[in-house]
C-alpha positions in Angstrom: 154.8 177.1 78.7 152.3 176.9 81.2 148.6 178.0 81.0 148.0 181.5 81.7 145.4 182.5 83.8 144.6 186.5 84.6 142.3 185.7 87.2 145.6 184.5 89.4 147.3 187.7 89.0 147.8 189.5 92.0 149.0 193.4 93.1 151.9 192.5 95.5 154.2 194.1 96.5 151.5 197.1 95.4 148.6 197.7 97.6 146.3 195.4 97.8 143.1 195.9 98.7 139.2 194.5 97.3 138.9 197.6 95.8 141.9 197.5 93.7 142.1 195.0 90.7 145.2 193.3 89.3 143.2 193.0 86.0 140.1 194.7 84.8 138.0 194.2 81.3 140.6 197.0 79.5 143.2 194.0 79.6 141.0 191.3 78.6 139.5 193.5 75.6 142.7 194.2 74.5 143.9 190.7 74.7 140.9 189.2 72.9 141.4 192.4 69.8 144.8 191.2 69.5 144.6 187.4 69.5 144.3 186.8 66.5 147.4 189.5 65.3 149.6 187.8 68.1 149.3 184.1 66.4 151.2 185.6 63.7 153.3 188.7 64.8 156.5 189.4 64.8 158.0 191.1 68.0 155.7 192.2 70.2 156.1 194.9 73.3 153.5 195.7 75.7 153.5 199.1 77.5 152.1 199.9 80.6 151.3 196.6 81.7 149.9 197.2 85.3 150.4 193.8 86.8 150.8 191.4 83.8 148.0 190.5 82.3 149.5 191.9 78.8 152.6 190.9 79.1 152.2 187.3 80.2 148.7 187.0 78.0 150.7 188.3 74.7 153.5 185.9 75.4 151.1 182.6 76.1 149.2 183.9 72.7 152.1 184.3 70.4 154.9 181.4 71.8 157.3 184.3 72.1 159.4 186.2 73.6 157.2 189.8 74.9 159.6 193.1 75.7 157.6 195.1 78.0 158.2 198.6 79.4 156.1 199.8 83.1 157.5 203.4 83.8 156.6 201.8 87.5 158.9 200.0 89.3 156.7 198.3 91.6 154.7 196.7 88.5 157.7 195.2 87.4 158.3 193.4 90.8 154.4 192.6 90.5 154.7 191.4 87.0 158.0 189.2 88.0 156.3 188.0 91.1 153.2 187.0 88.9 155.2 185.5 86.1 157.3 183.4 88.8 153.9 182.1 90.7 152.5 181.0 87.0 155.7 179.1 85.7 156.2 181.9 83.1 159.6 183.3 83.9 161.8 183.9 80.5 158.6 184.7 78.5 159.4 188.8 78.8 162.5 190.9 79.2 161.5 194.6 80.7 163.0 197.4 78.6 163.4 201.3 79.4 161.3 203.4 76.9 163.8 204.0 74.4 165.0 202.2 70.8 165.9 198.5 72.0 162.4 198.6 73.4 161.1 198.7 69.7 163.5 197.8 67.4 161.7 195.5 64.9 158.6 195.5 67.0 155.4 195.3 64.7 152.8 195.0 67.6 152.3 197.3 70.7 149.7 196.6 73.2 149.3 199.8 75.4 147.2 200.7 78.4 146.2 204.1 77.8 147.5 206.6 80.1 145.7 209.4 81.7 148.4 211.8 80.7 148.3 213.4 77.4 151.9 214.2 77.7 152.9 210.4 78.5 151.1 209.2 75.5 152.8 211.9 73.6 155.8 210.8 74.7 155.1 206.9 74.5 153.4 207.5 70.8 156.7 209.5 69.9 159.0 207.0 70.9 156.6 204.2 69.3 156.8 206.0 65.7 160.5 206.4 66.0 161.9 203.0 66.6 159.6 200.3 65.5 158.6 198.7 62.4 156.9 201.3 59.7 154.2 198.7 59.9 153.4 198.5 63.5 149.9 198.6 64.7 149.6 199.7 68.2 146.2 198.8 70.2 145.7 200.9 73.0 143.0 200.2 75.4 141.4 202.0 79.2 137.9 203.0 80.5 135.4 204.8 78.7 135.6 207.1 81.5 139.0 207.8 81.0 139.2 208.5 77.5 138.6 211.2 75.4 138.7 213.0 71.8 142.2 214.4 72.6 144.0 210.7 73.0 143.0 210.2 69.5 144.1 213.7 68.5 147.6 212.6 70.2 147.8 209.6 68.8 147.2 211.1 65.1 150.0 213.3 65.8 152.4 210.4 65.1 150.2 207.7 63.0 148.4 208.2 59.8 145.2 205.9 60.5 143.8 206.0 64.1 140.8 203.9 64.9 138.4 203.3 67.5 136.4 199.9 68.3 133.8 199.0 69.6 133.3 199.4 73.6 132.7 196.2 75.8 132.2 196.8 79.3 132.8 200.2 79.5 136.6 199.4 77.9 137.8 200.4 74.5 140.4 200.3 72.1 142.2 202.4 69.7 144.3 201.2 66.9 146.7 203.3 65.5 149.3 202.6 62.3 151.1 204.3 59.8 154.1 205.7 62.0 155.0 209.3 61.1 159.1 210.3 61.8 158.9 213.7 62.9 161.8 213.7 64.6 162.2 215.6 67.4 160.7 215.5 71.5 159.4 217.8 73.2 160.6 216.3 76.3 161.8 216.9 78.8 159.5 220.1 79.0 160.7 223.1 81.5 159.5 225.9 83.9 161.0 228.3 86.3 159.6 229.5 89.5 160.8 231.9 91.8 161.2 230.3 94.9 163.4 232.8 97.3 166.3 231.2 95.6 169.1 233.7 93.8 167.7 232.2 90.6 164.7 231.0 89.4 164.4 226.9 90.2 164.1 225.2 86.3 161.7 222.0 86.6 162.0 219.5 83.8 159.7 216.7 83.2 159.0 213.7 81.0 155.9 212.7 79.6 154.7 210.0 83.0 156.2 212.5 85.2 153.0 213.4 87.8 152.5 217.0 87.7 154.7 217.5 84.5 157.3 220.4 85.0 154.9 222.2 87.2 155.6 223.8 90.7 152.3 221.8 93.2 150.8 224.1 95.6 151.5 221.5 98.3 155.1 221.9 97.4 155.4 225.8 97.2 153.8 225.7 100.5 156.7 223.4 101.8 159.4 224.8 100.7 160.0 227.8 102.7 160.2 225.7 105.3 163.2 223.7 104.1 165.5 226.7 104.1 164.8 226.5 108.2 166.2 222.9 107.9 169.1 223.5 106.3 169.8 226.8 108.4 173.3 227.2 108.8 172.5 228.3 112.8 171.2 224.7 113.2 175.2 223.5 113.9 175.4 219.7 114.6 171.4 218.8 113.9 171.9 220.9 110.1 171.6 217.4 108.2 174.6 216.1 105.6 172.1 214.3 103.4 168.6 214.1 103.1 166.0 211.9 101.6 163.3 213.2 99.0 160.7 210.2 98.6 158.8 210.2 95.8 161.1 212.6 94.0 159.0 213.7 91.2 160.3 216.2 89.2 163.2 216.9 91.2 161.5 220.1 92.6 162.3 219.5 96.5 166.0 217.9 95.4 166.9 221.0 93.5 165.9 223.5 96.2 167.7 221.2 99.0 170.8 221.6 97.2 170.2 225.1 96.2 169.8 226.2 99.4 173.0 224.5 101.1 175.9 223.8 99.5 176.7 221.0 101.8 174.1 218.7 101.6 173.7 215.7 99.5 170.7 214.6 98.4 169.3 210.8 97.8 166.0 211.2 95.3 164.2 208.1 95.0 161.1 207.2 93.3 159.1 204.4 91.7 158.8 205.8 88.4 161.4 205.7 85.8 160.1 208.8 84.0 160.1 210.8 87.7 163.8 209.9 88.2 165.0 211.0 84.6 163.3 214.2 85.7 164.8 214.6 88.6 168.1 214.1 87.2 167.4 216.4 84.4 166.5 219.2 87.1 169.5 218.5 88.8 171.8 219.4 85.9 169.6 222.5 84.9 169.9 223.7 88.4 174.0 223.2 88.2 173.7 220.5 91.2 173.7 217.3 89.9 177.1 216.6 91.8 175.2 216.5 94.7 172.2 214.5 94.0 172.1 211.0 93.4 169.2 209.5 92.2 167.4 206.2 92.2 164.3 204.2 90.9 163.2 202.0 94.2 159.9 201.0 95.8 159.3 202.6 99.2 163.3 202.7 100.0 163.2 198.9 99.8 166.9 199.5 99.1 167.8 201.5 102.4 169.1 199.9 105.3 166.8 200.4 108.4 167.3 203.2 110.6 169.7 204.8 108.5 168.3 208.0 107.8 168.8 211.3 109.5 166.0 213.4 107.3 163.0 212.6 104.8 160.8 214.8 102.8 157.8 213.4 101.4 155.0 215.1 99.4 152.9 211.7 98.8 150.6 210.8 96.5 146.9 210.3 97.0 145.7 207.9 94.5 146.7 204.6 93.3 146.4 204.8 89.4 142.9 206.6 88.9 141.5 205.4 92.3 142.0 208.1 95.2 143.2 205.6 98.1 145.2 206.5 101.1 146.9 202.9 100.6 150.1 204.3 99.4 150.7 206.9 101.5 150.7 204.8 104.7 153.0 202.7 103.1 155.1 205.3 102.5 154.8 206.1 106.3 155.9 202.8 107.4 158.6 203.1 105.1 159.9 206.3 106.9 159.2 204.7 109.8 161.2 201.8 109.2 164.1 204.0 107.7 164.9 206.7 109.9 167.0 206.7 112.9 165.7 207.5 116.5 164.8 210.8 116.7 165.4 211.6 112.6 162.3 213.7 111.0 159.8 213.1 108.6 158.9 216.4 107.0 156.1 216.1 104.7 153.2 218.1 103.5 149.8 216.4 102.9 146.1 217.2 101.2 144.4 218.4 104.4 141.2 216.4 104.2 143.2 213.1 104.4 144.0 213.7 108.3 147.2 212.6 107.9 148.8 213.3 111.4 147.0 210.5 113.9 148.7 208.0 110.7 151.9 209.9 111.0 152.0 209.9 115.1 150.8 206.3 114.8 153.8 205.0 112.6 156.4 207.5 113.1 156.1 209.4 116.2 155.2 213.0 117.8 154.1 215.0 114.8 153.6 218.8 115.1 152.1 221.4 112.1 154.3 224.0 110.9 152.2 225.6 108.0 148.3 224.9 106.9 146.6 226.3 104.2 143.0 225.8 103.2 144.1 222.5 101.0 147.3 221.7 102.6 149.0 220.8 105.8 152.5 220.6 106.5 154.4 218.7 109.4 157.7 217.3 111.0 157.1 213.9 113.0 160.0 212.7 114.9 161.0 209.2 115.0 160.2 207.9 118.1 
């Protein structure tokens, strides 16, 4: 095996950007706790490995073979890219969240999510299927922690334990698994949305937003049922694209509101596109909906696409960045057909529309509110 080194690893096919780190002092505090458990653990499964730096550090420290889960799908290009450009392919096999993930696992390196609800989640599945003597270190920012991790993470281990910080980094340790049994996920909400019925939301725990309706969404929708108007004859789309498909919100109103479309979700996140497929069957239109995990329609063929709706994000992990978003632009750009539409609805500080004129084409407002903005740009 080669010698790893975490000052190699890189973000691609992420942003990049000085700003943004492949690896901060969480991972190597986390790494340095667990050496010496590694050198003599059985299975061991890292979770939320960013970039990997847990991943490839747990499988240089312990000569075997790591399972690692990232909800996001763009870490596990970066971590494959990163394990390729380091000679350590074949020292990790990436694993949904679920029992093969954990079966016989006695060590589980986490980076601490910001969610309570995905550490409930994570900590649920955790206790369930590994080893009743697993120890799970869990590590992030100072800044990012709180009481209430601890209070989550007690709600499925006996003994949780905090060390000592270094460089503004910590790390919990939790053991004693409790079997409680049942999930509260996926958790639901209905909204009235003009629809005949309420629209149900479900979410899982890493789902942004949860099962909640966004503002920036409520805001867009109304518009939607104009772009499905049955008076709109041969420009009504047949299928449309929701980017960044969340919790299946916009998906389920699409088909709600025309029976004749078809709907292509896509998104990054594993626990957005079980969402969104869980909406789809609460709202009676999974038939219609196909759903995938991708990175930025890496999957769809170029100029291809008659209609996208995009509600992007606005931060890259914890750091606000407009990175993603105009990456997400040029993704629209690249996908859409002359003269198909980009309808999306952005935070209104962010001055989105010179961006979206820039990379897609003529962009005009439909709707602004005193935090949102909604537009259409046509592909020029």
């Amino acid at each position: 095996m080669s010698p790893f080194s975490p000052d190699l690893l890189r973000r691609r096919p992420d942003v990049e950007a000085p700003e943004l780190v492949a690896v901060d002092a969480a991972d190597r505090l986390l790494l340095d706790t667990a050496a010496d458990r590694l050198g003599a653990a059985g299975s061991i499964t890292t979770i939320n490995d960013a970039y990997g730096a847990l991943t490839l550090g747990a499988a240089e420290l312990s000569g075997t073979e790591v399972r690692s889960f990232q909800d996001g799908v763009v870490h596990e290009r970066a971590l494959a890219l990163n394990a390729a450009e380091q000679g350590l392919q074949g020292t990790y096999r990436s694993c949904p969240l679920d029992a093969g993930l954990l079966d016989g696992v006695s060590t589980v390196l986490l980076r601490l999510p910001r969610s309570l609800d995905e550490l409930d989640e994570i900590a649920g599945t955790v206790a369930l299927h590994a080893r009743p003597d697993v120890q799970v270190l869990a590590a992030g920012r100072v800044k990012h922690m709180s009481l209430s991790m601890n209070a989550v993470l007690a709600r499925h281990f006996t003994d949780v334990t905090a060390g000592l910080a270094r460089q503004k980094s910590r790390v919990l340790v939790a053991s004693g698994p409790r079997s409680d049994g049942g999930s509260p996920f996926p958790r639901t909400a209905r909204y009235d949305v003009g629809l005949r019925a309420p629209l149900e939301l479900r979410a899982y725990g890493a789902t942004f937003g949860g099962a909640a309706l966004d503002p920036g969404t409520r805001l867009l929708l109304p518009h939607l049922r104009g772009l499905m108007d049955p008076l709109a004859g041969p420009s009504r789309p047949a299928e449309v694209i929701d980017l960044g498909c969340g919790n299946g919100a916009i998906t389920a109103f699409l088909a709600l509101a025309d029976a004749h479309v078809t709907v292509h979700a896509t998104d990054q996140s594993a626990s957005a596109t079980a969402s969104t497929r869980a909406t789809a069957e609460a709202n009676g239109v999974a038939e219609r909906v196909r759903v995938s995990r991708d990175d930025a329609l890496s999957a769809v063929p170029d100029a291809s696409a008659g209609v996208i709706v995009l509600n992007p994000p606005f931060h890259i992990g914890s750091t606000v960045h407009a990175g993603i978003a105009h990456r997400l632009f040029d993704a629209c750009a690249r996908v859409l057909a002359p003269g198909g539409e980009l309808w999306t609805v952005w935070n209104s500080h962010l001055r989105y529309r010179p961006v979206l004129e820039r990379l897609v084409g003529p962009t005009r407002q439909l709707d602004r509110s005193p935090r949102f903005t909604v537009t259409v740009s046509t592909r020029r």
